[in-house]
N, CA, C and O atoms as a GROMACS GRO file, in nm:
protein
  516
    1UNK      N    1  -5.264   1.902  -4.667
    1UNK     CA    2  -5.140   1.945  -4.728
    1UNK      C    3  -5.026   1.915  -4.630
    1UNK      O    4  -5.024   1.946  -4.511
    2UNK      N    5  -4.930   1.847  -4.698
    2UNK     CA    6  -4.810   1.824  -4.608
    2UNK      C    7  -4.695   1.965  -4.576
    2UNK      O    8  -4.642   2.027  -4.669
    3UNK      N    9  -4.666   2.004  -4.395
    3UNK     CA   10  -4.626   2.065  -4.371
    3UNK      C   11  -4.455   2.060  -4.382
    3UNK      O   12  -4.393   1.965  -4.333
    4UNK      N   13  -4.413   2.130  -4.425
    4UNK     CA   14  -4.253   2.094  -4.382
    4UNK      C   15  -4.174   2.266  -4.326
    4UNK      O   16  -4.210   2.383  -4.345
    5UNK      N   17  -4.091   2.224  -4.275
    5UNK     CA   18  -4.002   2.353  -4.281
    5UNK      C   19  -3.918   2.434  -4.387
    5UNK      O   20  -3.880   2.380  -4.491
    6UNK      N   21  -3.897   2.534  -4.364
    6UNK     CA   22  -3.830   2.599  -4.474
    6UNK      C   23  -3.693   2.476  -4.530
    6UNK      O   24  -3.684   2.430  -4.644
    7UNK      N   25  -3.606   2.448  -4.418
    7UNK     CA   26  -3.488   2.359  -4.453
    7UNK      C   27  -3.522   2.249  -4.453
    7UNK      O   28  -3.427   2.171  -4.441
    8UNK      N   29  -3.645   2.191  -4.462
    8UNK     CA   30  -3.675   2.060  -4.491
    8UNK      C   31  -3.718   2.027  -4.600
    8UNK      O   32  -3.734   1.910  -4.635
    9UNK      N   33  -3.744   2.139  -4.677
    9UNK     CA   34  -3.759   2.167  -4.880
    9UNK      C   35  -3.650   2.166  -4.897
    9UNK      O   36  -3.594   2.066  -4.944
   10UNK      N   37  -3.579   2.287  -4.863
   10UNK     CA   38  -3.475   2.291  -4.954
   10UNK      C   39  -3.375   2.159  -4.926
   10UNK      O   40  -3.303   2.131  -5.022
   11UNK      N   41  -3.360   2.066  -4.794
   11UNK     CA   42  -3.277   1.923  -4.828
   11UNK      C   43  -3.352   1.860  -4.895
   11UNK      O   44  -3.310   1.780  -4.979
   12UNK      N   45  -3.494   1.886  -4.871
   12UNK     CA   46  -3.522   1.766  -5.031
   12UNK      C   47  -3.543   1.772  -5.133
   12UNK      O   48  -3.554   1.675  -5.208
   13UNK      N   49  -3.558   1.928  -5.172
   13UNK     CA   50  -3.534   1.977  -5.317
   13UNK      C   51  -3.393   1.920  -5.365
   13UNK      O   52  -3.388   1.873  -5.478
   14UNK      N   53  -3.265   1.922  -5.276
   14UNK     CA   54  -3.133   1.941  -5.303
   14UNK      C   55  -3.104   1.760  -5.311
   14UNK      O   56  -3.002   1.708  -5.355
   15UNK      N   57  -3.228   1.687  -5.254
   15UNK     CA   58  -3.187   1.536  -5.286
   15UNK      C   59  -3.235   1.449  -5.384
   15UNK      O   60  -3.180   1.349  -5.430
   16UNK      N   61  -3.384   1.516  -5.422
   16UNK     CA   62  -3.442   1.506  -5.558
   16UNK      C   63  -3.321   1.527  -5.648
   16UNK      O   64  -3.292   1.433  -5.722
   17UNK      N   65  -3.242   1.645  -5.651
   17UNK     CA   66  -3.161   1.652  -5.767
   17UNK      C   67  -3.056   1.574  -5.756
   17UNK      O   68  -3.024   1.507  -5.855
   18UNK      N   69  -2.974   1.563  -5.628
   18UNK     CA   70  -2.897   1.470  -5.637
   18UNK      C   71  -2.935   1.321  -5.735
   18UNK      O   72  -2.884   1.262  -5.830
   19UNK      N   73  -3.063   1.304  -5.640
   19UNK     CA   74  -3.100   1.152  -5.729
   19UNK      C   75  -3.112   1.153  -5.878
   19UNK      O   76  -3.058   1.065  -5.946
   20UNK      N   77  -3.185   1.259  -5.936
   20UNK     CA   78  -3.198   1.248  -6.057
   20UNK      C   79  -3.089   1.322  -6.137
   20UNK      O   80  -3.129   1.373  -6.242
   21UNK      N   81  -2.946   1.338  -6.104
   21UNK     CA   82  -2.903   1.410  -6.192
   21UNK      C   83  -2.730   1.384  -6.137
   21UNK      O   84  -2.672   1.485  -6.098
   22UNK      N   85  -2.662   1.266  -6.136
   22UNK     CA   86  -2.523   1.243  -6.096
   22UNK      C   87  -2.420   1.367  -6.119
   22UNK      O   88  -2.365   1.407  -6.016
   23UNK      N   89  -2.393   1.422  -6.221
   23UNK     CA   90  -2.354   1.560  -6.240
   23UNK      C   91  -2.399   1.662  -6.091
   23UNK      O   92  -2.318   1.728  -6.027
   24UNK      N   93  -2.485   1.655  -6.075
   24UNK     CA   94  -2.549   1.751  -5.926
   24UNK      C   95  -2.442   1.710  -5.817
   24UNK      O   96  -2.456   1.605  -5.754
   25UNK      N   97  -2.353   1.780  -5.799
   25UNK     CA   98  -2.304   1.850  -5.659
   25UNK      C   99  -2.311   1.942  -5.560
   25UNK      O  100  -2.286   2.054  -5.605
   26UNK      N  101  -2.335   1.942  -5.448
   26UNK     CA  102  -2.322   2.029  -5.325
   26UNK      C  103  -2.200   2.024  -5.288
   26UNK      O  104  -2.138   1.920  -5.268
   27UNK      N  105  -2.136   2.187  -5.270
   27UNK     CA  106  -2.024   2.205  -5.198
   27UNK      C  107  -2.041   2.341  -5.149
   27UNK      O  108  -2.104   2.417  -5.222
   28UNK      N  109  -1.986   2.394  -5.017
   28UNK     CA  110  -1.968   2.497  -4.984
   28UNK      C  111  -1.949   2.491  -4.798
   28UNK      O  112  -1.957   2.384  -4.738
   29UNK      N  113  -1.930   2.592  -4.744
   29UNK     CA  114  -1.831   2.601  -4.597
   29UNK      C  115  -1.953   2.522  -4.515
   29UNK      O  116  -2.070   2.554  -4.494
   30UNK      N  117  -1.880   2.412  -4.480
   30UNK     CA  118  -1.925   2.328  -4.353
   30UNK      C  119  -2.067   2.247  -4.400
   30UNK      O  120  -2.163   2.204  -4.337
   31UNK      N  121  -2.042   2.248  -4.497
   31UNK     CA  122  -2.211   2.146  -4.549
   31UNK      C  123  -2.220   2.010  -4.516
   31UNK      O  124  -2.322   1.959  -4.470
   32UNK      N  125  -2.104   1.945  -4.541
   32UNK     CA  126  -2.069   1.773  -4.528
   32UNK      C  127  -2.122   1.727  -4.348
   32UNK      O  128  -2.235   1.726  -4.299
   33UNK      N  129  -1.993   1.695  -4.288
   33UNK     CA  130  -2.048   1.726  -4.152
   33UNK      C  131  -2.121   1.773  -4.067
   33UNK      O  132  -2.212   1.732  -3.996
   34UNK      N  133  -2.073   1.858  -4.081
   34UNK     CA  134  -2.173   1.972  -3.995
   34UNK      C  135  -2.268   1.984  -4.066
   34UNK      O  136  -2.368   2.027  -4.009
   35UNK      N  137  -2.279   1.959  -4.187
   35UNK     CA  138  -2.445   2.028  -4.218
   35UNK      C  139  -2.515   2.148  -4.267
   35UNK      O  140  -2.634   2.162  -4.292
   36UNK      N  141  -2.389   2.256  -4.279
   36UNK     CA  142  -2.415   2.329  -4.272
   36UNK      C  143  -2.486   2.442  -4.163
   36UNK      O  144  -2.579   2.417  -4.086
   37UNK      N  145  -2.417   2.570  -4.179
   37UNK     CA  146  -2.481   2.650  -4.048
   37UNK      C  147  -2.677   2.634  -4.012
   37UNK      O  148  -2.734   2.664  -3.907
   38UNK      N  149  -2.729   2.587  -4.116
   38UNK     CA  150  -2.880   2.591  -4.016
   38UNK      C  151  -2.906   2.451  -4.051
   38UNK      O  152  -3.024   2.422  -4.034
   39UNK      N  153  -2.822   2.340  -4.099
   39UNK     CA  154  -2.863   2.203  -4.094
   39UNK      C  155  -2.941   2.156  -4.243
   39UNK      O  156  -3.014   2.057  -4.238
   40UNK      N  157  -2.929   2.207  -4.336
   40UNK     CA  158  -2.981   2.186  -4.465
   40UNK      C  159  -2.959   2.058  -4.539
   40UNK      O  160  -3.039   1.984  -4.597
   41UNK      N  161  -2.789   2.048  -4.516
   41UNK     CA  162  -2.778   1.959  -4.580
   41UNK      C  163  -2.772   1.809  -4.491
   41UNK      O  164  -2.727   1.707  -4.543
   42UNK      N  165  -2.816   1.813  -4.372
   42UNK     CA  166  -2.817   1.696  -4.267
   42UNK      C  167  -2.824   1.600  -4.310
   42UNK      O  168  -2.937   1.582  -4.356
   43UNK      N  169  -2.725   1.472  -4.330
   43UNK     CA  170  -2.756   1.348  -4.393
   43UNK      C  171  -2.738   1.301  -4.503
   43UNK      O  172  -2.756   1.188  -4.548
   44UNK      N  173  -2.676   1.461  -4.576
   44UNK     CA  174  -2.664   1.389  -4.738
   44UNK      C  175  -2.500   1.343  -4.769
   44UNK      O  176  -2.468   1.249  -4.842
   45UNK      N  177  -2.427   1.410  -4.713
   45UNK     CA  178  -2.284   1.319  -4.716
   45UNK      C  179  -2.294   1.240  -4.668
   45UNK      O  180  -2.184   1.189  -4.689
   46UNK      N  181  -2.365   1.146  -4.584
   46UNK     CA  182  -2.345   1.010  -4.552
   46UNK      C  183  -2.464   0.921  -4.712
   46UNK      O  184  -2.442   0.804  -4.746
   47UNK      N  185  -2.557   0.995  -4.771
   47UNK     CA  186  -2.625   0.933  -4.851
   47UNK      C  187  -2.556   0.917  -4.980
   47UNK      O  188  -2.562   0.820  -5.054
   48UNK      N  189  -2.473   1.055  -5.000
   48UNK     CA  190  -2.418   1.064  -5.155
   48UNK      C  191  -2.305   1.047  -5.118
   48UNK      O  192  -2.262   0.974  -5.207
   49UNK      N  193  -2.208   1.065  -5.034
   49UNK     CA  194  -2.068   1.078  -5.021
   49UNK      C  195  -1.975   1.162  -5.016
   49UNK      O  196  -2.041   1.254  -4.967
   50UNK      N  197  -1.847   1.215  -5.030
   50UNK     CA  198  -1.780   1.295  -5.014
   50UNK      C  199  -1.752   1.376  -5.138
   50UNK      O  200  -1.710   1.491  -5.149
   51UNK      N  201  -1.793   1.271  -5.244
   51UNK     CA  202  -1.786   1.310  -5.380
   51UNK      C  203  -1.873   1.428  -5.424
   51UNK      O  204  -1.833   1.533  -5.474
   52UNK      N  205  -2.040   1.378  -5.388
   52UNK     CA  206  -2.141   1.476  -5.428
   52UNK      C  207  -2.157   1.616  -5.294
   52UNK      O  208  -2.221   1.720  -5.305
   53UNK      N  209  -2.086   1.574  -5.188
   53UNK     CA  210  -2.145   1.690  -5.074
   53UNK      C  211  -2.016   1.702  -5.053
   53UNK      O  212  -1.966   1.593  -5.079
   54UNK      N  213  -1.929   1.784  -5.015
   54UNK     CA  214  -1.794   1.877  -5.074
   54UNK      C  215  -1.817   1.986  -4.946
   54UNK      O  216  -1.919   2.054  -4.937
   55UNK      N  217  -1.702   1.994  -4.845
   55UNK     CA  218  -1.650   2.100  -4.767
   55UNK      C  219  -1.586   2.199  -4.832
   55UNK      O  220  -1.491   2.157  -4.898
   56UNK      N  221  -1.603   2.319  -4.839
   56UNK     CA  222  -1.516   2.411  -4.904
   56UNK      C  223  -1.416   2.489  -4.811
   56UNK      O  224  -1.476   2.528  -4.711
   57UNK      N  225  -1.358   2.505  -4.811
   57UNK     CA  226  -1.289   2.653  -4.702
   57UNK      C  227  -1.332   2.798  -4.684
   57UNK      O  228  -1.357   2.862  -4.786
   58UNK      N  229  -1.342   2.852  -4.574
   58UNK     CA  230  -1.386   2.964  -4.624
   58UNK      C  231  -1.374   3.117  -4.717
   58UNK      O  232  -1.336   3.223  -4.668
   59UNK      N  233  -1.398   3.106  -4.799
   59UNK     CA  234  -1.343   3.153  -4.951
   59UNK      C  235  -1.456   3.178  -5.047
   59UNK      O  236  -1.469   3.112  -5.150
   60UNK      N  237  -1.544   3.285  -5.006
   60UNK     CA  238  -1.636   3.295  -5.096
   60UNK      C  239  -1.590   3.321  -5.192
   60UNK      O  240  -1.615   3.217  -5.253
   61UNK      N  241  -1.522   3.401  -5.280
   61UNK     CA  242  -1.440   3.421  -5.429
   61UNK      C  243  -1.454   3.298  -5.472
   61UNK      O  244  -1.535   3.267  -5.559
   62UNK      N  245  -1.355   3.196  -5.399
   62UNK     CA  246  -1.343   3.108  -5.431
   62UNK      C  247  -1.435   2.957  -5.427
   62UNK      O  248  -1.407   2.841  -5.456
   63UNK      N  249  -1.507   2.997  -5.397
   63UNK     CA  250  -1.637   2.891  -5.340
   63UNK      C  251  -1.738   2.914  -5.514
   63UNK      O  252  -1.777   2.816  -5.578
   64UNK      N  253  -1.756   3.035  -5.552
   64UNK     CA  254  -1.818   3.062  -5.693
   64UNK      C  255  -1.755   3.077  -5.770
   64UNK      O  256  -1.812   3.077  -5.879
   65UNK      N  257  -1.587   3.101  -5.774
   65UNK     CA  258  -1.538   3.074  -5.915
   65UNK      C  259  -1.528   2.869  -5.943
   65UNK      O  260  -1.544   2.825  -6.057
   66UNK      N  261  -1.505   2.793  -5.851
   66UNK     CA  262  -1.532   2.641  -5.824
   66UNK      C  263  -1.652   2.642  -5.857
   66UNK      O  264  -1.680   2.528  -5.894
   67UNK      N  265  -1.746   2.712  -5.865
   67UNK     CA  266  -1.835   2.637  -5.935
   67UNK      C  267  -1.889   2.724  -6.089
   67UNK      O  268  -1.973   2.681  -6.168
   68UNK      N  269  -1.835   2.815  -6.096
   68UNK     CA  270  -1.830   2.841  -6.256
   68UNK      C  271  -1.714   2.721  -6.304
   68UNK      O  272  -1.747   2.663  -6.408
   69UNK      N  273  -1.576   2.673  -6.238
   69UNK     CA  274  -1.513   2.596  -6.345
   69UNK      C  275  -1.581   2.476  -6.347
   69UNK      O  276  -1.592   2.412  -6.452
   70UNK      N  277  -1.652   2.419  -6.186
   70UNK     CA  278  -1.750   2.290  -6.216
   70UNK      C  279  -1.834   2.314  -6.363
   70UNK      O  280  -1.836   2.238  -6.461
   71UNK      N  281  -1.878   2.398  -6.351
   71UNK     CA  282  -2.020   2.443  -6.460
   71UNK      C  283  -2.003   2.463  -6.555
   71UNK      O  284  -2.098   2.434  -6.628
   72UNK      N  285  -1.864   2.534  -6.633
   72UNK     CA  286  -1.790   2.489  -6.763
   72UNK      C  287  -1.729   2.348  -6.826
   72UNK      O  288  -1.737   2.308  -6.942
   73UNK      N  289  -1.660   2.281  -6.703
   73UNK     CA  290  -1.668   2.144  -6.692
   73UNK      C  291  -1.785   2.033  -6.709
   73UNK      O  292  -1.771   1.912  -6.692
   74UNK      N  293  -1.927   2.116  -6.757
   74UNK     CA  294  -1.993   1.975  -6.754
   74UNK      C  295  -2.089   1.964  -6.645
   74UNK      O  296  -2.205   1.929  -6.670
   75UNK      N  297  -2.051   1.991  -6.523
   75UNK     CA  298  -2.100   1.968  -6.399
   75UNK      C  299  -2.232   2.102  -6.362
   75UNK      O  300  -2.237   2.213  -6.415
   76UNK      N  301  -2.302   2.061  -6.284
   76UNK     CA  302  -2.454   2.094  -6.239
   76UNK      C  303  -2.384   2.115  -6.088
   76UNK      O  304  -2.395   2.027  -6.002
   77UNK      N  305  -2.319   2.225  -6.068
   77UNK     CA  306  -2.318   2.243  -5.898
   77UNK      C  307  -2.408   2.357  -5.821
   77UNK      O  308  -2.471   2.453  -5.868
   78UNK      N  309  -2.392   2.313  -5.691
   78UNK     CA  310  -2.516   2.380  -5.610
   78UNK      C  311  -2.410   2.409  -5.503
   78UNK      O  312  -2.375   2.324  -5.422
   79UNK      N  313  -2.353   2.551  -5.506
   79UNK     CA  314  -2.260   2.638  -5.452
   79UNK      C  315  -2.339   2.634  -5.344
   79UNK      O  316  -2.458   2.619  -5.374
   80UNK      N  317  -2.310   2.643  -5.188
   80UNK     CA  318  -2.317   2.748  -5.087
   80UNK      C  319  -2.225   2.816  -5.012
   80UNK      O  320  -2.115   2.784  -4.967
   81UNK      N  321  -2.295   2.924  -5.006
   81UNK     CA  322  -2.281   3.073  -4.910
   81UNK      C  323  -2.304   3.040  -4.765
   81UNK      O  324  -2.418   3.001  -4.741
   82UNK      N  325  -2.238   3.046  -4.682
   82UNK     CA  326  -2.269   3.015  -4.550
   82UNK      C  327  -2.352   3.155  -4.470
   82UNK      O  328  -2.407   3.132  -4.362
   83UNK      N  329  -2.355   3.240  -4.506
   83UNK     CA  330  -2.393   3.386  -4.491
   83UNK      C  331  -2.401   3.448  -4.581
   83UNK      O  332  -2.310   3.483  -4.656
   84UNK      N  333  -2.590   3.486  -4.592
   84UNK     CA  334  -2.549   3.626  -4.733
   84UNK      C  335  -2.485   3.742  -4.677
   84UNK      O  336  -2.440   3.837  -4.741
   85UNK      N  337  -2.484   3.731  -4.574
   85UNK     CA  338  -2.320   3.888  -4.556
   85UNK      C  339  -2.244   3.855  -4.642
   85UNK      O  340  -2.220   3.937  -4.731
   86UNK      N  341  -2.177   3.712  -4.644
   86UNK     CA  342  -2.063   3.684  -4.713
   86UNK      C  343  -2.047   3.727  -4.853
   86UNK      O  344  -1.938   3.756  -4.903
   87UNK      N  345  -2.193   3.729  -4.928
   87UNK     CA  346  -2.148   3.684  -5.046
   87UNK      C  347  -2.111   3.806  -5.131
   87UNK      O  348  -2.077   3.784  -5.247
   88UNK      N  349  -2.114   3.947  -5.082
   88UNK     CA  350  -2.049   4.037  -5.163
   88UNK      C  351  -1.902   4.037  -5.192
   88UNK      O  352  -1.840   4.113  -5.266
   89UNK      N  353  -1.849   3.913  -5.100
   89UNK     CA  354  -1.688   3.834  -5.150
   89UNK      C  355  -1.672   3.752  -5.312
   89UNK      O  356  -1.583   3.734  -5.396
   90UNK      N  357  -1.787   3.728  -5.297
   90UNK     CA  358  -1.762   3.649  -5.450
   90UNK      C  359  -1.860   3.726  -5.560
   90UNK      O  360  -1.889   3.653  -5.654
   91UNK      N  361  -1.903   3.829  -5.563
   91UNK     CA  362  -1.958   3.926  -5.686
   91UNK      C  363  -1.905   3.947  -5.780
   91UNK      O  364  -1.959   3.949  -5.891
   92UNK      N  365  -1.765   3.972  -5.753
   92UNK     CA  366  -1.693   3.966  -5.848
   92UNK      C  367  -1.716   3.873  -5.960
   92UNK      O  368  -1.755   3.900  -6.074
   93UNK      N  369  -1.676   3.732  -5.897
   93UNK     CA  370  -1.704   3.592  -6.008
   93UNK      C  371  -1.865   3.610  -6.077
   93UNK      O  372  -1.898   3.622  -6.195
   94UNK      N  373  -1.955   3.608  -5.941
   94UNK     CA  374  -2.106   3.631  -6.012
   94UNK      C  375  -2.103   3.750  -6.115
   94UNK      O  376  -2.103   3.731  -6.236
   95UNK      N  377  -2.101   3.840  -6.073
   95UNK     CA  378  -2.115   3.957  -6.195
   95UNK      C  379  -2.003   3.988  -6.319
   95UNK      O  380  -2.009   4.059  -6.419
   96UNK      N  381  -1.909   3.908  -6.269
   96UNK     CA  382  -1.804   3.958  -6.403
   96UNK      C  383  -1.764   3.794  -6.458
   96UNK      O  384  -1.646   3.792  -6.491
   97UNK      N  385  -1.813   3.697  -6.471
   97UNK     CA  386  -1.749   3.594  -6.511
   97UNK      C  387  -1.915   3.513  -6.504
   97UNK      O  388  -1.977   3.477  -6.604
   98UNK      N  389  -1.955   3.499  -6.384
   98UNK     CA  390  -2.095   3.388  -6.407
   98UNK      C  391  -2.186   3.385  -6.508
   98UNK      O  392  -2.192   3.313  -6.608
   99UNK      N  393  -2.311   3.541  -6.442
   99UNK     CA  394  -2.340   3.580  -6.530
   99UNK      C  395  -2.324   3.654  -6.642
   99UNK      O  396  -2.411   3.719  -6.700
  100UNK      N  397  -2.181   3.641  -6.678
  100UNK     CA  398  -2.131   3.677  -6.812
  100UNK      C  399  -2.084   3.590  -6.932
  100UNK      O  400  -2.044   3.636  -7.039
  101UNK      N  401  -2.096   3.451  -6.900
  101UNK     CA  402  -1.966   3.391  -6.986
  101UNK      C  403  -2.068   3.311  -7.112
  101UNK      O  404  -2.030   3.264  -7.219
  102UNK      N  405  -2.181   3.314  -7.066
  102UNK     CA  406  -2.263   3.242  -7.175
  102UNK      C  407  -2.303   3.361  -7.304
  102UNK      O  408  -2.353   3.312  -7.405
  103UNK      N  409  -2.285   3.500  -7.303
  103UNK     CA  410  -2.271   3.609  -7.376
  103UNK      C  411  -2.143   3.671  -7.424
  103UNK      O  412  -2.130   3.751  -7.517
  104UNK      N  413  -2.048   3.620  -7.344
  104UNK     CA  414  -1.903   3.624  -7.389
  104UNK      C  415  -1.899   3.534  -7.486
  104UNK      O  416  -1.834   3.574  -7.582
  105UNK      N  417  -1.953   3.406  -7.501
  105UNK     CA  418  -1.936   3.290  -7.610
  105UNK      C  419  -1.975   3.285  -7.666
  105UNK      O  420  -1.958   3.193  -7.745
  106UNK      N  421  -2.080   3.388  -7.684
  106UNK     CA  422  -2.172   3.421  -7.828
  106UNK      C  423  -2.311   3.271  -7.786
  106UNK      O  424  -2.379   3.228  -7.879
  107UNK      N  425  -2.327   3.216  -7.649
  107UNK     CA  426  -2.420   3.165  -7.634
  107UNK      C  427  -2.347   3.022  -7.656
  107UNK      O  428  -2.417   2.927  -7.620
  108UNK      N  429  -2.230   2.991  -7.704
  108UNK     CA  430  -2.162   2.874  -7.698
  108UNK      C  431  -2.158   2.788  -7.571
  108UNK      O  432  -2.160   2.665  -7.565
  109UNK      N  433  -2.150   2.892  -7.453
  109UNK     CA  434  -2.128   2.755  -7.315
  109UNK      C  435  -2.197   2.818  -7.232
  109UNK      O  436  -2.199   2.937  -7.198
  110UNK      N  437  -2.274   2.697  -7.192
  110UNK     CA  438  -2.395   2.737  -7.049
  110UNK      C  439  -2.296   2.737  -6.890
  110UNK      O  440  -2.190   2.675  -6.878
  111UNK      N  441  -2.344   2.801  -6.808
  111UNK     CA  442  -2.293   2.747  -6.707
  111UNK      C  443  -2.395   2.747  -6.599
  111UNK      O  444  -2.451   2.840  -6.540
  112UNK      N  445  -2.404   2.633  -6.590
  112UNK     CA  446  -2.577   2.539  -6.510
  112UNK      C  447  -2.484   2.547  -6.366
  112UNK      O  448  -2.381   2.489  -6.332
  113UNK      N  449  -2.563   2.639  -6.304
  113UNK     CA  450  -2.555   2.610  -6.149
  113UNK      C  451  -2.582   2.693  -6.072
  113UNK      O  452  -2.562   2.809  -6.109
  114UNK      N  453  -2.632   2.670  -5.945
  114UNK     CA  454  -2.726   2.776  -5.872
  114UNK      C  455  -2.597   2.773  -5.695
  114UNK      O  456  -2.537   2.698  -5.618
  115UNK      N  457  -2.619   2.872  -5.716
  115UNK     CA  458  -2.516   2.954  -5.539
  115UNK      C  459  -2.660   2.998  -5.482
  115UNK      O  460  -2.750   3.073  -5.519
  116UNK      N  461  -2.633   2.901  -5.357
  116UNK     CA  462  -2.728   2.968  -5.249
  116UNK      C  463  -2.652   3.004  -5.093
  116UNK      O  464  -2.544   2.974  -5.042
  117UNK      N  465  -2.740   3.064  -5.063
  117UNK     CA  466  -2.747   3.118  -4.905
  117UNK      C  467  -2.828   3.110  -4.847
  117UNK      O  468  -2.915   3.038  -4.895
  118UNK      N  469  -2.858   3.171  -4.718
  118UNK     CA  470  -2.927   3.226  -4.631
  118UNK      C  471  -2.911   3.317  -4.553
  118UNK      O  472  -2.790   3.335  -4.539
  119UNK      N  473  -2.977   3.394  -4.486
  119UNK     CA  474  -3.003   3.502  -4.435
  119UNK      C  475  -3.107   3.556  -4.318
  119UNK      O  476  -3.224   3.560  -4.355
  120UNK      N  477  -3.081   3.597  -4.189
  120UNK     CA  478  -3.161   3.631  -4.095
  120UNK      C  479  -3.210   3.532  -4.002
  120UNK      O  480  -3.323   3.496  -3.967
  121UNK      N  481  -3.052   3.489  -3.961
  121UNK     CA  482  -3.018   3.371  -3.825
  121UNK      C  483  -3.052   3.436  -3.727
  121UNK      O  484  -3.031   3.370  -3.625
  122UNK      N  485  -3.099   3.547  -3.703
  122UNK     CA  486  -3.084   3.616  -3.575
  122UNK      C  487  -2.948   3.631  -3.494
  122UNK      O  488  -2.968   3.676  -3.381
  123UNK      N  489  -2.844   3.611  -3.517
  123UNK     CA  490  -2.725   3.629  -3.497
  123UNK      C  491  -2.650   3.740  -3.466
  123UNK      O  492  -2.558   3.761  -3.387
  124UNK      N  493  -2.736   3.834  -3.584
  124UNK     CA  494  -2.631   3.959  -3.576
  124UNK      C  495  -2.468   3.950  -3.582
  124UNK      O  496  -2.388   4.010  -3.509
  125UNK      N  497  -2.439   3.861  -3.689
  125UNK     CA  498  -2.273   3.867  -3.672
  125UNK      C  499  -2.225   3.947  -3.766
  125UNK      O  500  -2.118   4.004  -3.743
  126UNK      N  501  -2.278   3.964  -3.865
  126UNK     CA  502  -2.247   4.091  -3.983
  126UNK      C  503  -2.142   4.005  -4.041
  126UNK      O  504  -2.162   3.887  -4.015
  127UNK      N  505  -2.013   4.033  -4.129
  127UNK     CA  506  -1.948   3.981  -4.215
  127UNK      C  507  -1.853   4.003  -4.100
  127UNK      O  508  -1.818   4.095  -4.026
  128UNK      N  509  -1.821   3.841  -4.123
  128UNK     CA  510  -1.720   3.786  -3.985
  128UNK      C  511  -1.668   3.664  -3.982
  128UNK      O  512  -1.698   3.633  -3.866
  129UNK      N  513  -1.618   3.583  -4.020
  129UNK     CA  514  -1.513   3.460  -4.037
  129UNK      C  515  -1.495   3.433  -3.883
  129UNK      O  516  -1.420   3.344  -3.844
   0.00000   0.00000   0.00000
């Protein structure tokens, strides 16, 4: 059985979809360059471009309402959270707009897209910009 690391699935889970699915975007704080804080996305803005792998600012609110309007728009995005400390910043959007809007429409509009994180860098920085 082939071994990999935890972040060596999830970049190639996240490049499988890229490949098979142009709609599929990655965006969220420091993913492009840098890579993101534990290196996940290493390599895929130079593979897909600036188009599909997307720097965000730091703005969780705003990092998941961008991808509810990606996801009403049509688009398949793959939000990240740079810290699940962070993400009780954007609950709001998740609980009052994400998972709400496909029951607000009577089932009329999907909104396809998954927000991830991680959690337990050993860091200890708690919610901290």
């Amino acid at each position: 059985m082939r071994e990999l690391t935890y972040r060596e699935a999830l970049r190639e889970a996240l490049r499988e979809e890229l490949l098979r699915d142009e709609k599929v975007f990655l965006f969220g704080e420091d993913i492009a360059e840098y890579s993101g804080a534990y290196k996940v996305t290493q390599g895929l803005v130079e593979e897909f471009g600036h188009d599909r792998v997307r720097n965000t600012p730091l703005a969780e609110q705003g990092v998941a309402g961008g991808a509810l309007g990606a996801a009403l728009g049509g688009m398949r995005p793959v939000a990240e959270i740079m810290y699940i400390d962070s993400s009780p910043l954007a609950l709001d959007q998740v609980f009052n707009q994400i998972a709400k809007f496909r029951y607000m429409t009577g089932g009329a509009v999907k909104v396809p897209l998954v927000i991830r994180t991680q959690g337990g860098g050993g860091r200890s920085a708690g919610l901290h910009h």
